[in-house]
C-alpha positions as CSV (number, residue, x, y, z in Angstrom):
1,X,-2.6,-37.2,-8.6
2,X,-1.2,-34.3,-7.5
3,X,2.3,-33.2,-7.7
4,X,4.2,-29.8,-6.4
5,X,0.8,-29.0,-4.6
6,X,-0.7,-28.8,-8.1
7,X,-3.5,-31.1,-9.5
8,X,-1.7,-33.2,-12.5
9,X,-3.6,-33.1,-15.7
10,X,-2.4,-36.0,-17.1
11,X,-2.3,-39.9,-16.2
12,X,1.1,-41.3,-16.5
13,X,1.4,-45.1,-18.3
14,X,-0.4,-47.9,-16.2
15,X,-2.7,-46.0,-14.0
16,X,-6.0,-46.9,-16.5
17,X,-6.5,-49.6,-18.2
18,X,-7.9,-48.0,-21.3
19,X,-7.3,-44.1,-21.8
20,X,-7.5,-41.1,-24.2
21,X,-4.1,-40.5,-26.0
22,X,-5.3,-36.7,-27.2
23,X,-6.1,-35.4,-24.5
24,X,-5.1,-31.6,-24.0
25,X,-2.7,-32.2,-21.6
26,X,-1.4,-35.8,-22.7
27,X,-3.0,-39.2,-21.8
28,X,-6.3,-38.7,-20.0
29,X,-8.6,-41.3,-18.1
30,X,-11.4,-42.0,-20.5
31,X,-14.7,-41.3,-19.7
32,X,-17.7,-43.7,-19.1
33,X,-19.9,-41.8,-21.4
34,X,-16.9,-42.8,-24.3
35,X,-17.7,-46.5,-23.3
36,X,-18.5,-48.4,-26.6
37,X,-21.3,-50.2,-24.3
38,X,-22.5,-49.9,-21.1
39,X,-24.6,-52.8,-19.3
40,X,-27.0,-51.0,-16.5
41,X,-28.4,-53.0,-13.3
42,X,-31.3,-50.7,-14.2
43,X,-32.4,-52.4,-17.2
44,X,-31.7,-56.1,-16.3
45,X,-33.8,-55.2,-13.2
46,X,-36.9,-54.5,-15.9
47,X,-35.8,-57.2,-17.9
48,X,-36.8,-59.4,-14.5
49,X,-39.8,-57.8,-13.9
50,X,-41.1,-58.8,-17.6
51,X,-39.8,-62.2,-16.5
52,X,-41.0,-63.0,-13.3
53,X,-42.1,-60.3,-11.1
54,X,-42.3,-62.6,-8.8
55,X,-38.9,-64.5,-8.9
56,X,-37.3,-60.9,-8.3
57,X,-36.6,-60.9,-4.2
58,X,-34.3,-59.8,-1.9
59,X,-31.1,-63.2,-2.1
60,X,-32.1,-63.5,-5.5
61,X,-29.2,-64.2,-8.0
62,X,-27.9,-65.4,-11.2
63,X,-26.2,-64.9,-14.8
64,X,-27.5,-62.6,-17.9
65,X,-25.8,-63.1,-21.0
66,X,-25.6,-59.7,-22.9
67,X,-25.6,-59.7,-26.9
68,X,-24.5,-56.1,-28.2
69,X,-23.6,-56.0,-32.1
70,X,-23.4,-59.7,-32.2
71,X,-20.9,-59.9,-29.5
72,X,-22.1,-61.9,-26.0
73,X,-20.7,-61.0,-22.7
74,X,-21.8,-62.9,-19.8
75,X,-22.1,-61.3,-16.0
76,X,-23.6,-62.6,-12.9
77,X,-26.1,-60.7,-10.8
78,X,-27.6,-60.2,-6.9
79,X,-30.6,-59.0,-5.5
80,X,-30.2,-57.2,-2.1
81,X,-32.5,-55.4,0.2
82,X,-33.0,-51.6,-0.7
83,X,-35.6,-49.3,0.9
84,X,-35.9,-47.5,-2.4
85,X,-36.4,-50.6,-4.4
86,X,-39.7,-52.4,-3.7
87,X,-38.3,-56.0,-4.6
88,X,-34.6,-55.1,-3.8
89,X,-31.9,-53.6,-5.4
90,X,-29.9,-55.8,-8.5
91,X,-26.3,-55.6,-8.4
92,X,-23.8,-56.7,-11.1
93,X,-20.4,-58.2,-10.0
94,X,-17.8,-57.2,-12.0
95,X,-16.0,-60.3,-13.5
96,X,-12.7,-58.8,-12.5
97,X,-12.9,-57.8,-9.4
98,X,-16.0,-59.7,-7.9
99,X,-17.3,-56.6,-7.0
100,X,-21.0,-55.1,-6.7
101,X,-21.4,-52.7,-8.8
102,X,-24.3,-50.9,-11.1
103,X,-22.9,-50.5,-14.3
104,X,-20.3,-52.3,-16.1
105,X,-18.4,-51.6,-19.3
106,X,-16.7,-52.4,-22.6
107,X,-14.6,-49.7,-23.3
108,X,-13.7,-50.6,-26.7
109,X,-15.1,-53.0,-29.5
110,X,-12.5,-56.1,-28.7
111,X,-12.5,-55.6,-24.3
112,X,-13.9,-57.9,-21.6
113,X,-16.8,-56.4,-19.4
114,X,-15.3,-55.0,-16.0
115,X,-16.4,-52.0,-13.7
116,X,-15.7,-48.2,-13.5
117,X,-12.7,-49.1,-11.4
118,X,-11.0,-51.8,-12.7
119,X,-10.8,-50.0,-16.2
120,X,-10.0,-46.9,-14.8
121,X,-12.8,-44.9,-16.1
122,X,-13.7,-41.4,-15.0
123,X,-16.5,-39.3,-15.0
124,X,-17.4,-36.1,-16.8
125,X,-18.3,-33.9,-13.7
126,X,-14.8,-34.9,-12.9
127,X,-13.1,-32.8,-15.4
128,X,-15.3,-29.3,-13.6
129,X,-13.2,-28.7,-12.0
130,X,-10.6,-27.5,-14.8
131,X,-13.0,-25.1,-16.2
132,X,-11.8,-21.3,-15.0
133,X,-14.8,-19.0,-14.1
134,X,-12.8,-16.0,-15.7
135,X,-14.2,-14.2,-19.2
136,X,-10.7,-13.6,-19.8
137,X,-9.0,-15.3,-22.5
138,X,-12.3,-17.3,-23.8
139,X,-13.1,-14.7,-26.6
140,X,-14.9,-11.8,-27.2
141,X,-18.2,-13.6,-27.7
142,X,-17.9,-15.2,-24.0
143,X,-17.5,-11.8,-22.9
144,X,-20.6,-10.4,-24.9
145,X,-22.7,-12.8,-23.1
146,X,-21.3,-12.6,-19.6
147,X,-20.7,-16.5,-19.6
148,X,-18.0,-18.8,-18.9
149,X,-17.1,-22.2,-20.0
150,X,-17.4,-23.4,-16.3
151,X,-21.4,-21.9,-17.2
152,X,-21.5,-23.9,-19.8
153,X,-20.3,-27.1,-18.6
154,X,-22.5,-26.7,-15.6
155,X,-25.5,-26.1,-17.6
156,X,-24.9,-29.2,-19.7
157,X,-24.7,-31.1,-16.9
158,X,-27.7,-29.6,-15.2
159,X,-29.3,-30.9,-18.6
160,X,-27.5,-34.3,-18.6
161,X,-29.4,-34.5,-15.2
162,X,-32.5,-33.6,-16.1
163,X,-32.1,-36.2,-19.1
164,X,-31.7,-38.8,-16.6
165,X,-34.6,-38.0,-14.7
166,X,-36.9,-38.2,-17.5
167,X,-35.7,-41.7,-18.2
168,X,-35.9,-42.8,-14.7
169,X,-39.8,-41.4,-15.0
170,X,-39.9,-43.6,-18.1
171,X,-38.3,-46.4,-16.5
172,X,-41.0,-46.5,-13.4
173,X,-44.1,-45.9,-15.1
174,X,-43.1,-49.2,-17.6
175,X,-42.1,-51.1,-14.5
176,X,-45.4,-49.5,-12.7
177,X,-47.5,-51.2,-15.9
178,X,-45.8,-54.6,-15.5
179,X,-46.3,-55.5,-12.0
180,X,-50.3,-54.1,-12.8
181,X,-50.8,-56.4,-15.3
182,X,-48.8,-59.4,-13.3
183,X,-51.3,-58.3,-10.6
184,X,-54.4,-58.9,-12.5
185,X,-53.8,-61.9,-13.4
186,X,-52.9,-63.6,-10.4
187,X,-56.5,-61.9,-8.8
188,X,-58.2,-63.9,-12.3
């Protein structure tokens, strides 16, 4: 990536599978948040709690087929152990690759499913680090308020965070509900 001891700015034909053509600087990697659909380990993990709560174990494995906008994707799936996950942490291996991985993607309307790195993908904290933190040359209203696009972008991801927080919160007090009510029942 980097070339005359300069970061390059641009991705040169070949090294993603799927890019932006308008970028600012030329071809850039796309990012995961441009995915048309995105299938999270995090939701097939509820999906198997609202199953079976208690088929979901550490060695536990199998296939999910995935409809999104009448188009079915298949991918296979692991449990492993995980100290942070009471009934072990789901994987998805990529169909590509056979890698674990947490999320995998489809790019565009017409692609196959694969992971983050065998499309190429990038992330949008990634692109910080092109952000100057200089008022200079960003406009008189920048100036007038003291902030910088570096500011900005870190505050939107300080909120992008925040986001995901919330919806982990979500995610655990649903989950949290299930196994109560799964627990109730057996005890009848």
């Amino acid at each position: 990536m980097k070339r005359g001891g300069r970061r390059r700015r641009w991705i040169a034909p070949g090294e993603a599978a799927v890019y932006c053509a308008a970028g600012r600087w030329g071809r850039r990697r796309t990012r995961v948040t441009e995915c048309w659909s995105v299938f999270r380990a995090e939701e097939l993990y509820t999906a198997l709690l609202k199953d079976n709560a208690a088929s979901v174990r550490p060695g536990g494995q199998g296939s999910v087929r995935y409809t999104v906008e009448g188009r079915e994707v298949t991918a296979s799936w692991e449990i492993r152990p995980n100290a942070v996950w009471r009934r072990g942490r789901v994987f998805l291996q990529c169909p590509r690759c056979s890698r674990r991985a947490t999320r995998l993607y489809l790019p565009l309307a017409d692609s196959w499913l694969a992971c983050r790195t065998c499309w190429g993908l990038s992330y949008n904290s990634r692109a910080l680090q092109n952000y100057k933190n200089s008022l200079w040359g960003r406009g008189p209203i920048a100036r007038m308020f003291g902030t910088s696009q570096r500011d900005w972008a870190l505050l939107a991801t300080y909120d992008k965070r925040r986001e995901q927080l919330e919806r982990s919160r979500n995610r655990w007090s649903e989950r949290r509900d299930l196994l109560a009510r799964k627990r109730a029942r057996t005890r009848d």
